[in-house]
N, C-alpha and C positions, 0 to 999 in steps of 0.2 A: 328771239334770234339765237340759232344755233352754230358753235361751231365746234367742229370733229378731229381731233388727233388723236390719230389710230397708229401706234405703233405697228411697221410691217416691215420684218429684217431681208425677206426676197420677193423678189417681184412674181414668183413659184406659188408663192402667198397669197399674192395682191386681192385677189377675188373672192375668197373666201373674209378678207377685209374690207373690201371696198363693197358689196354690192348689198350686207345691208344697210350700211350705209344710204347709196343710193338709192333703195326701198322705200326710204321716208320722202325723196322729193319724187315718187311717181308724180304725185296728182299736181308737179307743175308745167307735165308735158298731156298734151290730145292729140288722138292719133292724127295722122295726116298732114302735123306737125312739121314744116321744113326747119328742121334743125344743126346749124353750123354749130360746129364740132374746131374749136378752135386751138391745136396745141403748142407748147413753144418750139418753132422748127427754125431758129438761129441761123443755122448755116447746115451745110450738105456734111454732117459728122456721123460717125459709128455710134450708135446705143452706147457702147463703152465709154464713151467722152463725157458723161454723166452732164453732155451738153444741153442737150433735145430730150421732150417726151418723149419715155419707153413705151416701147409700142403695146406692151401686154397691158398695160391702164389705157391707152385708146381701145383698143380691142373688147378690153370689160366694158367699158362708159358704150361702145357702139350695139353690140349685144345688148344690154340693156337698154338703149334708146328703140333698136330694131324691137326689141319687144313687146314694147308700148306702142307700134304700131305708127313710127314713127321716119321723116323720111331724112333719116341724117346725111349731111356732106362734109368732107374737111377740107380746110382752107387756111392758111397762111400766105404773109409776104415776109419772109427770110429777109438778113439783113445782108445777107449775099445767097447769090444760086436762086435759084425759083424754089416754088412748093416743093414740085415733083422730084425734083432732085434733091431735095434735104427727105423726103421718105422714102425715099430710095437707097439711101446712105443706113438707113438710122433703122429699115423695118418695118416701118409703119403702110409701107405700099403694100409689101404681100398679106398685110393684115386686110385690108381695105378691099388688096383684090379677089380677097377668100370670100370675104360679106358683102361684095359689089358694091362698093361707097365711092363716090364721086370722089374725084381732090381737084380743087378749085385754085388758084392761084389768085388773091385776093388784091383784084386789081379792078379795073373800070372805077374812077375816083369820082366821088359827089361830095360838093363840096358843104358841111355843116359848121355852123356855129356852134361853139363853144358856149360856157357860161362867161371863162373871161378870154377867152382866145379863139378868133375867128377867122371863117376860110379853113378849116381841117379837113383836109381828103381821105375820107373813109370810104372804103373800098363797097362797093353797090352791091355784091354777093353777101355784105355784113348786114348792111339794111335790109335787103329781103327774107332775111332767117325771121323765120317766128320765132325762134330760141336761140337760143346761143348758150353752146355748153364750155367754159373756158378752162382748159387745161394747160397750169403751168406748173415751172420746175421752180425747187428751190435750190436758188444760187445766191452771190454775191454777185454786185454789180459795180464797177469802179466808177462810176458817175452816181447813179443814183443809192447807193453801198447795198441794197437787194433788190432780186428780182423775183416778184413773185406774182397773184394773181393780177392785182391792179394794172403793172408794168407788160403782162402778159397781153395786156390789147392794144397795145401800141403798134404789134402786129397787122392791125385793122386798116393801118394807115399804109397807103399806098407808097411801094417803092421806094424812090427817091427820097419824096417827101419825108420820111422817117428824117434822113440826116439834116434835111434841109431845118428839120421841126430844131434841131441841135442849134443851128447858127439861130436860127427866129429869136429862142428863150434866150439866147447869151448866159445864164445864170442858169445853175443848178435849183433853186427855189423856182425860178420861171419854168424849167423841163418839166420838175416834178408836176406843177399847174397845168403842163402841158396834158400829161400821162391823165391826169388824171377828169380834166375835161373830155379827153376821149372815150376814158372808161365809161366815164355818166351816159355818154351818146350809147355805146353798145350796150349797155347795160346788159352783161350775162345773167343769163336764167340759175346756173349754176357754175360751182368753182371749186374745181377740184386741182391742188397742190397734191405734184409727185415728187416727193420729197425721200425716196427711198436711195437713191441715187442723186449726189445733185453736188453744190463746187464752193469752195471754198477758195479766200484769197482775191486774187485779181482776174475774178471773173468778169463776165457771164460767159467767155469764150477758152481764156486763157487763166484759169485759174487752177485748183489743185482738189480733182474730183475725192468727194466725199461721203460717205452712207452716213445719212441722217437717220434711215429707219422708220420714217412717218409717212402717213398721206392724210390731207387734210382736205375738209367738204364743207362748205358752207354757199347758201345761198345770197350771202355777201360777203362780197372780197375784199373790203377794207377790214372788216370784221375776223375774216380769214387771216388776213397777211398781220395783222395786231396779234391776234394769238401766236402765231408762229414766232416772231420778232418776240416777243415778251419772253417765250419757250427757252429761245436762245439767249436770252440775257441780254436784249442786246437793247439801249437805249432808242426810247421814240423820236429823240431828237438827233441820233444818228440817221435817221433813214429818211429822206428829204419826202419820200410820198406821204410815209406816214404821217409825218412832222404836219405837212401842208393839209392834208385830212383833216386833219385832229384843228387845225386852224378853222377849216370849212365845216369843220360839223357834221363832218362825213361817215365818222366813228361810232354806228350804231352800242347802246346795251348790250351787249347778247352773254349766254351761257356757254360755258363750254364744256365741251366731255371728252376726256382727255386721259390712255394709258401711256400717255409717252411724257418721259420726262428732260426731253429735249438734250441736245447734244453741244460741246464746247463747239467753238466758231471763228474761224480765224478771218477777220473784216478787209477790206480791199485796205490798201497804202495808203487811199484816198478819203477813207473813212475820216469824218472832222472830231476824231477823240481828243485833240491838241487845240480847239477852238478856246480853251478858255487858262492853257497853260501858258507858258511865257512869249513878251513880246519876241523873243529871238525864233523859236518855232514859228511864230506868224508871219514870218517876212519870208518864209521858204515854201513854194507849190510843188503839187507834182506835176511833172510835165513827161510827152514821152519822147520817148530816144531810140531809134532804129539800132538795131544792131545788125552792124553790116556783112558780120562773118554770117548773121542766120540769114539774115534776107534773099530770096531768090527772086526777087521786080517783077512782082506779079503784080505791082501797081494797085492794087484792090485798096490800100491805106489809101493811096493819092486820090483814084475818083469817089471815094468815098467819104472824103474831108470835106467837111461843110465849109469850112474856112478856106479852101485852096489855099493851106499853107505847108502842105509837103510836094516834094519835088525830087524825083527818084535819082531823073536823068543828073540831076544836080549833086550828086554823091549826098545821096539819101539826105536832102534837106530839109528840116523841120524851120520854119518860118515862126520865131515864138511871137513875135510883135503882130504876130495873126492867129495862134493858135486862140480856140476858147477853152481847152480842157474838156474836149466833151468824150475823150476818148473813144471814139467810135475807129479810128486809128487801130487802138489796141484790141478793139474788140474783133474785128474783121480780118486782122491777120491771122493768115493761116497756118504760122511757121513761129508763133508766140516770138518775133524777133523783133516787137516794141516791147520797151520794158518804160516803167514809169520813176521817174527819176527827180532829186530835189533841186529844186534854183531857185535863185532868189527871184522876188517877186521885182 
């Protein structure tokens, strides 16, 4: 098992980096091949927001699928906006409508079991790809503390459903379980991290964009997201997917080939570095907190709370005897006007 970090300081670059790369997994595509083309499309953002995949690494990975003879689509379920409208923000549609590539909105939900979680609505456009090429960004995540290949298919999951998956887990060990029973289900062909561009802090939405410089290929994504996380110094047991992998036995061997020597990283508020300092740090969570001078009541925090425990009309009420912490609040605002904040437990 291989995995690939390839320093690439501009996306100017990316193809003369990424595509031989790419060269050694020809022989896991055959032409005629329906292949979804999965990237992280978050919300309807500018390329700049080092939010969403840059569209110039869709564009190499689609040329190189079209060449093999192959009949690529791209598709996501954003965690607000539709498809269409997060690549239309970000780029990636005039890429697609140059090379005539479908964009599919990854909806019509079939319901699959999990290994331990069952009833998961994965989107029937993800089921009928022969391949699936999963391209995600490297971010910080303030629930699961990164986001990366694994976390990338959660996308798969229809709509709603995403948030609803938040209240189901109640616990961060239980999400991660979550992510990663769905990963198994789509199982990508391949997984490619653009990590040239990508956030630091209290991401995946509102965090503090950062050039990492790398892009990373592996034909597994635990394997992938293990290398990156090691790159950055960042402990196993900080990162709930990885943690829960390495539980599951999900953490293949592999090699890795590697000119990048990783980059300093600043972790979300939520990162559990204080797990095992003193009892007075343990009795304080993060929680979030609307700020009212940013807020313009676009309500998107409110229908998007799993817990129905914020309440706008109510001079911006957060309900904490109902919150679970899943920050999808913080993530989905548009105006970064949740901030996460300490209380006692």
């Amino acid at each position: 098992m291989k995995v690939y970090l390839k320093k690439c300081i501009s996306y100017d670059n990316a193809e003369d980096v990424l595509i031989p790369i790419l060269k050694k997994y020809e022989n896991r595509f055959s032409e005629g091949d329906k292949v979804l083309v999965k990237p992280n499309l978050l919300s309807p953002k500018s390329v700049e927001s080092g939010i969403t995949t840059h569209p110039k690494i869709v564009e190499i990975i689609l040329k190189f699928l079209l060449d093999l003879g192959t009949k690529p689509y791209l598709g996501d379920s954003p965690a607000t906006g539709t498809a269409l409208e997060a690549v239309k923000a970000n780029g990636i549609y005039d890429v697609c409508k140059k090379l005539d590539i479908p964009i599919v909105e990854l909806d019509d939900p079939v319901e699959i079991d999990g290994e331990i979680f069952k009833g998961i609505m994965i989107s029937k456009k993800v089921l009928e790809a022969d391949k699936i090429v999963n391209i995600a960004k490297l971010k910080t995540h303030v629930q699961m503390i990164m986001t990366l290949a694994v976390k990338n298919t959660f996308g798969c999951v229809v709509g709603k459903e995403k948030s609803a998956w938040h209240f189901r887990a109640k616990t961060n060990t239980n999400f991660a379980n979550v992510i990663i029973d769905i990963h198994n289900i789509v199982k990508p062909t391949l997984n490619i991290i653009d990590g040239i561009l990508g956030m630091e802090g209290n991401g995946p939405a509102n965090g503090i964009k950062k050039y990492f410089n790398v892009l990373g290929v592996s034909e597994n994504a635990y394997a992938l997201d293990h290398a990156i996380i090691k790159s950055l110094n960042i402990k196993e047991k900080y990162v709930y997917i990885i943690k829960e992998a390495m539980k599951r036995g999900l953490i293949p061997h592999y090699e890795i080939e590697s000119n990048w020597e990783g980059e300093r990283i600043k972790l979300p508020l939520t990162a559990p570095i204080f797990e095992t300092v003193t009892n007075l740090v343990r009795i304080f969570e993060r929680v979030p907190k609307i700020n009212k001078n940013k807020c313009v009541e676009c309500k998107l925090c409110e229908t998007r709370c799993p817990a129905e425990a914020i309440d706008i009309d109510n001079d911006k009420f957060i309900d904490y005897s109902k919150c679970i912490r899943c920050y999808v609040c913080h993530e989905v605002c548009p105006q970064d006007a949740i901030k996460l904040i300490r209380k006692l437990k």
